[in-house]
C-alpha positions as CSV (number, residue, x, y, z in Angstrom):
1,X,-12.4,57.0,-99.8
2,X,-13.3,53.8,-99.1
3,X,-12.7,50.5,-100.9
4,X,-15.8,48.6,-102.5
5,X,-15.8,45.3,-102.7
6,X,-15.9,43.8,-106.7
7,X,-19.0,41.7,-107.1
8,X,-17.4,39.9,-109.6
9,X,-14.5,39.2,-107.3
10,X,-15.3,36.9,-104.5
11,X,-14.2,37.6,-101.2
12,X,-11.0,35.6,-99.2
13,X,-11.6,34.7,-96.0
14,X,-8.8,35.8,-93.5
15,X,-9.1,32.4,-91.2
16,X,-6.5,29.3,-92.5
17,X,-8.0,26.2,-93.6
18,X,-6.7,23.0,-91.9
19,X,-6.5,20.0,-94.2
20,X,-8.6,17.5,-93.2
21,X,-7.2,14.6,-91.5
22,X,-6.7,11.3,-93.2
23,X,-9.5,8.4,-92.4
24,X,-7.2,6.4,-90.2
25,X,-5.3,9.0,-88.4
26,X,-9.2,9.8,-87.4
27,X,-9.7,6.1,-86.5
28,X,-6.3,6.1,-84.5
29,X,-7.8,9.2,-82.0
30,X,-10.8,7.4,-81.1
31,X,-9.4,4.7,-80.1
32,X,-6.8,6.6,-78.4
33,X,-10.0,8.8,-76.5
34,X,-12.1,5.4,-75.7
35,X,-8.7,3.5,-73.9
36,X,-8.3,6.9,-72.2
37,X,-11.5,6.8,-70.8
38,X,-11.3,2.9,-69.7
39,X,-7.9,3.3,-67.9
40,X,-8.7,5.9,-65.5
41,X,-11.2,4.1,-63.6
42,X,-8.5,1.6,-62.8
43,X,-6.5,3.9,-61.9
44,X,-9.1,6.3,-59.6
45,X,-8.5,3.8,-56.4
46,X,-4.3,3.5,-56.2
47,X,-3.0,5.5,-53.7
48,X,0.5,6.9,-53.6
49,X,2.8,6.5,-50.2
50,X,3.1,3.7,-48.3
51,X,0.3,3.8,-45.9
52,X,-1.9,1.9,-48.1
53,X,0.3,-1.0,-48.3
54,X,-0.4,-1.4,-44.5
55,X,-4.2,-1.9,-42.7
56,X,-5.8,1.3,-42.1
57,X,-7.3,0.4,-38.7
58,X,-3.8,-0.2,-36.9
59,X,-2.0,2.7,-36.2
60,X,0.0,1.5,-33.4
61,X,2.1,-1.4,-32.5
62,X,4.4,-2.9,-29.7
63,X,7.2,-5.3,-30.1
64,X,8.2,-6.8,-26.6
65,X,11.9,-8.2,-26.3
66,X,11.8,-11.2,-28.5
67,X,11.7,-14.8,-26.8
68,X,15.1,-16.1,-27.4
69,X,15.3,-20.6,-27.2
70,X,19.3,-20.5,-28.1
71,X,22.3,-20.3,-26.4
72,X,22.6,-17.2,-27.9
73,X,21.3,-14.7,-25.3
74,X,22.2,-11.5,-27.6
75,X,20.1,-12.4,-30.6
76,X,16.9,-11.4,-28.8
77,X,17.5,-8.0,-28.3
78,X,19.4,-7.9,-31.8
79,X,15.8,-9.0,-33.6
80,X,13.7,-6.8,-31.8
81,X,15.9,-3.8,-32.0
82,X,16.3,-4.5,-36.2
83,X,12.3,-5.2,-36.2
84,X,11.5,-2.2,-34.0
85,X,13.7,-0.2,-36.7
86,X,12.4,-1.5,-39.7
87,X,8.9,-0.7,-38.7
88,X,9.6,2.8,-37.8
89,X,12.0,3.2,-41.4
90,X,9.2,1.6,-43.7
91,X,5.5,1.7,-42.0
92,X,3.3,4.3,-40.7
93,X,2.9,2.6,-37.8
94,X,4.2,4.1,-33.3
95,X,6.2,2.0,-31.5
96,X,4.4,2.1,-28.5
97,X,4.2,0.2,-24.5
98,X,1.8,-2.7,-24.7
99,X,-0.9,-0.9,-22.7
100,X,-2.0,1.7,-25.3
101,X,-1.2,-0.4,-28.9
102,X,-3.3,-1.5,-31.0
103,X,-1.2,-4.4,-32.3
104,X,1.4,-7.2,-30.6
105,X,4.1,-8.1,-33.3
106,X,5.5,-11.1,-30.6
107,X,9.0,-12.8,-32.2
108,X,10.4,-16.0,-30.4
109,X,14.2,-17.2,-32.0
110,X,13.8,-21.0,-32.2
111,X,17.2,-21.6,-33.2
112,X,20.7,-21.1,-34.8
113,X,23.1,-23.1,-36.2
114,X,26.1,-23.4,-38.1
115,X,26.5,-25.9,-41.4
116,X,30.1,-25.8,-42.9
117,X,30.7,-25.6,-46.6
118,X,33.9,-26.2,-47.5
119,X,36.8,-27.0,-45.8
120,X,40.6,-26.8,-45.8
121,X,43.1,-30.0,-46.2
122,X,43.2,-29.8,-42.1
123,X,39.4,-30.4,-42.0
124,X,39.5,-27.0,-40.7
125,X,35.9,-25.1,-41.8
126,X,37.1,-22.5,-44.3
127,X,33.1,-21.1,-45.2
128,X,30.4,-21.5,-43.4
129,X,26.9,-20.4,-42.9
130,X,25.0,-19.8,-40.0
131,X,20.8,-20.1,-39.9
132,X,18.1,-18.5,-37.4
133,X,14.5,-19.7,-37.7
134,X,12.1,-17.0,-36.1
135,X,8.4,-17.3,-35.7
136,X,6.5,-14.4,-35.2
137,X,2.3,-13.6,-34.8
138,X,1.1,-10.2,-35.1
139,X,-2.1,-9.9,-33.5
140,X,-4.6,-7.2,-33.3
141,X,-6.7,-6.3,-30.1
142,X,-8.7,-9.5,-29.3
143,X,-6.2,-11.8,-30.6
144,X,-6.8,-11.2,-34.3
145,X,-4.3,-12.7,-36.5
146,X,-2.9,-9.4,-38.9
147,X,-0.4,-11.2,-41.2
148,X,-2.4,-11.4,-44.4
149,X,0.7,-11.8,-46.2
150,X,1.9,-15.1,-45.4
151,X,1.8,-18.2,-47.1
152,X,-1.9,-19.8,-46.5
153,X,-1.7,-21.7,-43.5
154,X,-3.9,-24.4,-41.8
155,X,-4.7,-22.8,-39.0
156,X,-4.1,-18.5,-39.1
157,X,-3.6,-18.8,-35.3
158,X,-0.4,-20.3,-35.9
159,X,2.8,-17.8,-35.7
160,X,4.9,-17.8,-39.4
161,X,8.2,-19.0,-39.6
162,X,11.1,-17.3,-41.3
163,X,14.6,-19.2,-41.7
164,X,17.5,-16.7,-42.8
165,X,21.3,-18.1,-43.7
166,X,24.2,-15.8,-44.2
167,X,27.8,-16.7,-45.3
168,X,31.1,-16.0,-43.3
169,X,34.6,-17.1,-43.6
170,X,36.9,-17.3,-40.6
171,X,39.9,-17.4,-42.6
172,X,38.8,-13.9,-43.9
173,X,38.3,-12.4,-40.8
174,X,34.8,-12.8,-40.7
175,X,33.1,-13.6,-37.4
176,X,29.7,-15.9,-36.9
177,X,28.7,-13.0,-34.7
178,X,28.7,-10.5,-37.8
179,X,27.3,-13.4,-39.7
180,X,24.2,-13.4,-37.5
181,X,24.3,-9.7,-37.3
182,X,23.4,-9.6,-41.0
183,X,21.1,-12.6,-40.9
184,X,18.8,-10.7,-38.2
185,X,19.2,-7.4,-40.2
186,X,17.3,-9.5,-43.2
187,X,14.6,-11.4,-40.9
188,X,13.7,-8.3,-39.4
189,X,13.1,-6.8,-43.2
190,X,11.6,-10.1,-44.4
191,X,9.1,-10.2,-41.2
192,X,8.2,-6.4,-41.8
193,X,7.2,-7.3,-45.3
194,X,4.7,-9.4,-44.1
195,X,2.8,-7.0,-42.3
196,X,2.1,-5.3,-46.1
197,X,-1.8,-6.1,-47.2
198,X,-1.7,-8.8,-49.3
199,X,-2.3,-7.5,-53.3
């Protein structure tokens, strides 16, 4: 037997009612929706990785022995072994022989010295730090300059110079070779840095 409805009973319907939301929680979506929508366009051209942060037409570079104007022989091979590291650590760039690279990343060491700090009551040095000034051009095929990074320079031709200090103390057991050792390891970093495209 089936059920008939009541007429003078109005029917429930089985689907819940939400409450409406307040005015302002309203107002507080829409905005939410329009800075949605205006953020992802700025956000549609990053790139995630490093290859971005480097140009997109080099893929290949080589790093000859660096030029070495000290007394100081080891230091040349030192740099170009810590730069030729760095690259290959931090940049999608080959290490390759000059004949098939796209890019020359040329360093010349231009000096090193020693400046003591303090000193014992026998004038003996007790710290000291040493300082290397590199310069070094990276050039593209054709001699383009490729170190948009740098601080603006007269002429873009001109190699950069880095200058690098790092503290030792003799009395510690620390050795000036050691103290260049870690001075190098930072120059190479500092110079690979400056290969990144500029922001």
């Amino acid at each position: 037997m089936a059920i008939q409805p009541n007429p003078k009973r109005p029917l429930r319907c089985c689907v819940r009612q939400e409450p409406h939301l307040p005015m302002f929680m309203r107002f507080e979506s829409l905005i939410c929706i329009a800075l949605g929508i205006l953020w992802l366009p700025g956000c549609a051209a990053y790139q995630f990785g490093t290859d971005h942060l480097y140009p997109a037409n080099i893929r290949t570079i080589y790093v000859p022995v660096a030029q070495n104007q000290t007394a100081r022989h080891q230091l040349g091979p030192q740099l170009t072994e810590a730069v030729i590291d760095e690259i290959q650590r931090r940049t999608p760039f080959i290490v390759v022989d000059h004949a098939g690279a796209d890019s020359v990343l040329q360093c010349t060491i231009g000096s090193e010295g020693k400046v003591v700090l303090t000193e014992a009551s026998s004038d003996d040095p007790r710290a000291l730090d040493t300082a290397i000034a590199v310069s070094a051009n990276w050039t593209g095929r054709g001699g383009m300059p490729l170190f948009t990074n740098a601080i603006t320079k007269q002429n873009p031709n001109e190699p950069t110079v880095f200058t690098q200090s790092a503290r030792f103390v003799p009395e510690a057991g620390q050795s000036v070779g050691a103290a260049n050792r870690e001075a190098i390891k930072k120059l190479a970093q500092r110079i690979v840095s400056q290969m990144e495209n500029r922001w």
